[in-house]
One Martini backbone bead per residue (centre of mass of N, CA, C, O) as a GRO file, in nm:
protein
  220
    1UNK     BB    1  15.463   0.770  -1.523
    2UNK     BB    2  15.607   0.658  -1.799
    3UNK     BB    3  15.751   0.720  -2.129
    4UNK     BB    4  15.671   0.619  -2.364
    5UNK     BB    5  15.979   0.612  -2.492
    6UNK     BB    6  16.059   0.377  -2.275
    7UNK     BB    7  15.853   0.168  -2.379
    8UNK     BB    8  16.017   0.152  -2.643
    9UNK     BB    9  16.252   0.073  -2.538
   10UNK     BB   10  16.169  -0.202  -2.382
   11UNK     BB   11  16.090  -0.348  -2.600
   12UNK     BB   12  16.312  -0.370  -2.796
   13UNK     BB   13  16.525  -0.495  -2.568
   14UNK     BB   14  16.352  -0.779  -2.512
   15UNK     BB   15  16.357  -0.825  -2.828
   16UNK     BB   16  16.672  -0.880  -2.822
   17UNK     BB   17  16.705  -1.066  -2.592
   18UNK     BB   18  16.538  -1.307  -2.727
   19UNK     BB   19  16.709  -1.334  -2.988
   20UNK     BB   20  16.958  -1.407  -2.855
   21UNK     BB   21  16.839  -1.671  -2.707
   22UNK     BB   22  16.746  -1.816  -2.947
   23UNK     BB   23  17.037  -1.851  -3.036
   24UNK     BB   24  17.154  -1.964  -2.778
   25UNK     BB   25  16.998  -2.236  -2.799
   26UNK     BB   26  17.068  -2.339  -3.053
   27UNK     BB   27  17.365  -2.349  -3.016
   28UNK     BB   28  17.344  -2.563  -2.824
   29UNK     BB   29  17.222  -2.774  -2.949
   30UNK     BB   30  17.437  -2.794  -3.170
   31UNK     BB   31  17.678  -2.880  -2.938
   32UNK     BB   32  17.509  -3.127  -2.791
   33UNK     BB   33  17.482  -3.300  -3.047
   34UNK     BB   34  17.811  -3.329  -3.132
   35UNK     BB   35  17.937  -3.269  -2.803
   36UNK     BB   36  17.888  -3.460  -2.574
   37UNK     BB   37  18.052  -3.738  -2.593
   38UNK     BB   38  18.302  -3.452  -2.588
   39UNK     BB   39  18.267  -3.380  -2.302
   40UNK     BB   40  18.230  -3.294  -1.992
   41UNK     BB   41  18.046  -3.342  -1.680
   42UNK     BB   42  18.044  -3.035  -1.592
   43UNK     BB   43  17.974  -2.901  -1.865
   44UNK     BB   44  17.672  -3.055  -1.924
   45UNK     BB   45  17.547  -2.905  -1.678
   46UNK     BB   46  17.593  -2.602  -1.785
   47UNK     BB   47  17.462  -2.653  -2.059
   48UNK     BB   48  17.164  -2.736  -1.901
   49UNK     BB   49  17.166  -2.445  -1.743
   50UNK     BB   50  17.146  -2.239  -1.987
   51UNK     BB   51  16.887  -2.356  -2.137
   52UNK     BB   52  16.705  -2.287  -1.956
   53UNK     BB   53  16.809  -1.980  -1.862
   54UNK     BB   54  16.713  -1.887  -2.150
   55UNK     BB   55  16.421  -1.979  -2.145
   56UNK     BB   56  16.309  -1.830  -1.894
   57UNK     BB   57  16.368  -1.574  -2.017
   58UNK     BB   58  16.171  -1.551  -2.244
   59UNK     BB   59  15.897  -1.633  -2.087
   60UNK     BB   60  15.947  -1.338  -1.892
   61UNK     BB   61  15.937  -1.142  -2.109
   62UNK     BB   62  15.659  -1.228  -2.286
   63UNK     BB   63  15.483  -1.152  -1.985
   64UNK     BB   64  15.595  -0.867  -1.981
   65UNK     BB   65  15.467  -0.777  -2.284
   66UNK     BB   66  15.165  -0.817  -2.206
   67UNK     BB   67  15.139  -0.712  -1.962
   68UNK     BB   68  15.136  -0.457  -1.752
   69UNK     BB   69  15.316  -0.204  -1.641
   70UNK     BB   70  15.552  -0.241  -1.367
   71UNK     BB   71  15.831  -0.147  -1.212
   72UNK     BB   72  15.877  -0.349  -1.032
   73UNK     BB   73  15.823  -0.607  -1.199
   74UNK     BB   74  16.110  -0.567  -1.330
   75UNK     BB   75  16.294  -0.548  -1.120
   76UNK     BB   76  16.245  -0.834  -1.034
   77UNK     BB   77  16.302  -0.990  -1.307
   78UNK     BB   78  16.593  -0.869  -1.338
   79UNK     BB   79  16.699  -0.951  -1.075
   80UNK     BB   80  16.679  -1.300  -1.131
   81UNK     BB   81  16.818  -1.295  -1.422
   82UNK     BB   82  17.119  -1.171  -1.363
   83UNK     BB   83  17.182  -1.366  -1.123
   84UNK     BB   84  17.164  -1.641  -1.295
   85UNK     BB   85  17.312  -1.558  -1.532
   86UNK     BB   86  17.613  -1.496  -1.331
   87UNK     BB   87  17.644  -1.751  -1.225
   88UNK     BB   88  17.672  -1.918  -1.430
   89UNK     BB   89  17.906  -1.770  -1.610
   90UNK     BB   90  18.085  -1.811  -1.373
   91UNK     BB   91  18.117  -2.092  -1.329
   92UNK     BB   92  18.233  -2.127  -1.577
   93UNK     BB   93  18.454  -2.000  -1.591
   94UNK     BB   94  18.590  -2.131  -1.335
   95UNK     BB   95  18.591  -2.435  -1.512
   96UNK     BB   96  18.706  -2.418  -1.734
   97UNK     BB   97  19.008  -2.501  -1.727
   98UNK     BB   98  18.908  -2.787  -1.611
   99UNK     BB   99  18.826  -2.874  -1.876
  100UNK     BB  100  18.795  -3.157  -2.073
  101UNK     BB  101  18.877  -3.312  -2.363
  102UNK     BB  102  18.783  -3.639  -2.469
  103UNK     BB  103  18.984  -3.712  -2.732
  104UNK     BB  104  19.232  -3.776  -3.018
  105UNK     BB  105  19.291  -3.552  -3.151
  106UNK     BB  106  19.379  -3.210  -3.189
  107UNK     BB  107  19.126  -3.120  -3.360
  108UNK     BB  108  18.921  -3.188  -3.162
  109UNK     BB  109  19.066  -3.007  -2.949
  110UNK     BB  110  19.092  -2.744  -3.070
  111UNK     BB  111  18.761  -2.725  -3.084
  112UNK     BB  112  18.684  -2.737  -2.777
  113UNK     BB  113  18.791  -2.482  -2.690
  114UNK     BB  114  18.688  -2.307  -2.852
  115UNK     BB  115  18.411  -2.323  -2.784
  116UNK     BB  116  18.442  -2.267  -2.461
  117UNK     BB  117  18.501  -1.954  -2.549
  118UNK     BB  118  18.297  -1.909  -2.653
  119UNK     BB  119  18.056  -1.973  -2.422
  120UNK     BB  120  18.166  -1.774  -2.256
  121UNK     BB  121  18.132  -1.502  -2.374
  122UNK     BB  122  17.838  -1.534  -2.455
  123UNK     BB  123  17.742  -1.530  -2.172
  124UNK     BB  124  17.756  -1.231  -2.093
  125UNK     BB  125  17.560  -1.060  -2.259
  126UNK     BB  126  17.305  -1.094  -2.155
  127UNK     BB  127  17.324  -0.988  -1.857
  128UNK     BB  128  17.441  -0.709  -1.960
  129UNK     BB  129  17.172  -0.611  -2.073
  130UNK     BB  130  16.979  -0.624  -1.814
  131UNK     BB  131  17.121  -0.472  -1.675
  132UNK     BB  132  17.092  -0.189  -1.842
  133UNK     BB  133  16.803  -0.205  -1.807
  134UNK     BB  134  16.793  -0.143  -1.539
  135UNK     BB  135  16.963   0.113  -1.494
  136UNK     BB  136  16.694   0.257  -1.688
  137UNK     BB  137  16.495   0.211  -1.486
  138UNK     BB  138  16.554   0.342  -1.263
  139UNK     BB  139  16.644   0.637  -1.397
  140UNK     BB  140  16.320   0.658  -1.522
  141UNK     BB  141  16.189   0.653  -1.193
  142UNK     BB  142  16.364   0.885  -1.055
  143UNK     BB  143  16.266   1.123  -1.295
  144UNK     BB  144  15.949   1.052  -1.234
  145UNK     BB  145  15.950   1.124  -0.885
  146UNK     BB  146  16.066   1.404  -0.932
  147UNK     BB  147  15.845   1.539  -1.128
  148UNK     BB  148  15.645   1.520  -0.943
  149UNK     BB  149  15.728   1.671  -0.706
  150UNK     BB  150  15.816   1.986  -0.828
  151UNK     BB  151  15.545   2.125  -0.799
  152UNK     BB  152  15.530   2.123  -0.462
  153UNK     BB  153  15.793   2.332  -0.426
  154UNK     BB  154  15.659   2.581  -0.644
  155UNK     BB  155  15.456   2.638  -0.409
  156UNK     BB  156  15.610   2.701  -0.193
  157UNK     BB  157  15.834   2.896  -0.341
  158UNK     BB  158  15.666   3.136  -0.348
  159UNK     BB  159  15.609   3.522  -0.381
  160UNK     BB  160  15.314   3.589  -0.317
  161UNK     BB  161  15.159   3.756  -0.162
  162UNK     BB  162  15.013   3.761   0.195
  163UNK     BB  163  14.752   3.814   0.360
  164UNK     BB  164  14.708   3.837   0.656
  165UNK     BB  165  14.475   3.704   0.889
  166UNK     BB  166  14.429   3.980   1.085
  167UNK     BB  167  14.387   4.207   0.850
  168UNK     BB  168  14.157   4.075   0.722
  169UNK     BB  169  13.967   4.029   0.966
  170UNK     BB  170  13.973   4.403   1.002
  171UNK     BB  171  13.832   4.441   0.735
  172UNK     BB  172  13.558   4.265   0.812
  173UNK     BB  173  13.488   4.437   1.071
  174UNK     BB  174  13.469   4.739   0.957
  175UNK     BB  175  13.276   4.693   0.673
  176UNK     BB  176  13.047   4.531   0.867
  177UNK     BB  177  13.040   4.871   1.027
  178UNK     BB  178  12.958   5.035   0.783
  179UNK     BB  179  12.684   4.899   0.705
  180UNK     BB  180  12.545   4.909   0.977
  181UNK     BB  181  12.539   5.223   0.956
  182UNK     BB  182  12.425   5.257   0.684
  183UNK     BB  183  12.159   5.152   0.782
  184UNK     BB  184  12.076   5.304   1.040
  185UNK     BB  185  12.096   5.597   0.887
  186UNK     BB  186  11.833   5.530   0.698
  187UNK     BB  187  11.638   5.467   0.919
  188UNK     BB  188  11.663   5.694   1.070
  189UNK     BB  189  11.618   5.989   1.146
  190UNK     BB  190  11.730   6.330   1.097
  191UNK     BB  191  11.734   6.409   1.419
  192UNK     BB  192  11.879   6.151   1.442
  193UNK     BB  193  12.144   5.974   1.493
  194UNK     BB  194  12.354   5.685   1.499
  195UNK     BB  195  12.426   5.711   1.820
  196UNK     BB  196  12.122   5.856   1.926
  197UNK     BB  197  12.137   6.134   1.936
  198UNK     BB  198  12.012   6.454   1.959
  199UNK     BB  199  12.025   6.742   1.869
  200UNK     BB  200  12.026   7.059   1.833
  201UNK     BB  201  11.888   7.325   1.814
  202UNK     BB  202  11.841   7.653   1.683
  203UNK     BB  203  11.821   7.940   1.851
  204UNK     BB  204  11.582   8.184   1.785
  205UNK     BB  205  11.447   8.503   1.825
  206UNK     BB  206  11.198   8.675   1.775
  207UNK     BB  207  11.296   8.947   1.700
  208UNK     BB  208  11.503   8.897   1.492
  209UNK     BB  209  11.293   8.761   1.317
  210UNK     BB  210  11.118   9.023   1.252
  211UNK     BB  211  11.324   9.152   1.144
  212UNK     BB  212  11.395   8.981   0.922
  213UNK     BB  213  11.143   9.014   0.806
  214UNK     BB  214  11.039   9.331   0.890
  215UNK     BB  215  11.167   9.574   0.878
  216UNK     BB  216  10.886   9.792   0.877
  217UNK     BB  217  10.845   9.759   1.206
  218UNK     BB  218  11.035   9.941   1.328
  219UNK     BB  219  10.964  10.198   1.216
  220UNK     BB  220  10.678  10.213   1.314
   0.00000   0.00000   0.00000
């Protein structure tokens, strides 16, 4: 999941990319409007193959400003929008020498001249703006894919000792014969080994301990 501030970011961008469309959908429409009679027949294809395009951003921006977020979805409509403007503003750039003003006047040639330089340079602001945020978007895609494995690396990567499966292995087969040793020493009598083995008593004879236990009896 990307940062909020990425999503405000994108707001932002989409908002500004609106605005700048709703404004050139305006001013074709206002140039259409004066100049159709005097343009060529195709400048008059550029431009409504140019209002389309830029209705269709706009109609685009908002469907995706309104759905939830997913950055491929983002990607694909980017991509479709970039490619699209890119080609018009190409055609125009390609046509503008070739475009003739069939005017009457001077002034009225000088201000159509003027017109379709100013609609070049125009038709690129948007494109321009659409690839910005796509390699924001790419961008910001990159570093949040980078940022989930980090932590997956520093697993790896650990320095904590780690005992051998084997030495753990004969620590639990040790523990667990020394309490089966010492439960079996508590079972058994006191006379009998944990071995099952019986020890031998000490031999002690007769006279000896008559001695030891009698002294005055030896005197007698």
């Amino acid at each position: 999941m990307l940062s909020p501030l990425f999503l405000k970011i994108r707001a932002i961008s989409f908002s500004l990319i609106l605005c700048i469309s709703l404004l050139w959908i305006t001013l074709l429409c206002v140039f259409v409007y004066l100049q159709w009679d005097s343009t060529d027949s195709h400048e008059r294809v550029l431009v409504v193959l140019m209002l389309i395009t830029h209705s269709l951003t706009m109609i685009t921006l908002l469907v995706l400003l309104i759905i939830p977020f997913h950055p491929w979805l983002d990607g694909a409509r980017m991509f479709f929008l970039v490619v699209t403007h890119a080609c018009i503003a190409g055609a125009f750039a390609f046509w503008n020498p070739k475009l003739q003003c069939p005017t009457s006047t001077p002034d009225s040639q000088g201000l159509c001249l003027l017109l379709n330089m100013y609609i070049l340079i125009a038709s690129w602001i948007v494109p321009v703006l659409l690839l910005v945020y796509s390699s924001g978007l790419a961008l910001a895609v990159y570093r949040s894919r980078r940022g989930e494995n980090e932590p997956v690396m520093m697993e790896r990567d650990s320095i904590l000792p780690i005992m051998p499966p084997r030495q753990s292995s004969n620590l639990s087969v040790s523990s667990a014969e020394e309490k089966r040793r010492h439960i079996s020493g508590l079972m058994l009598p006191r006379h009998i080994s944990v071995d099952g083995s019986i020890p031998e008593r000490p031999t002690f004879s007769k006279t000896n301990s008559l001695t030891k236990l009698h002294p005055s009896a030896l005197s007698v």
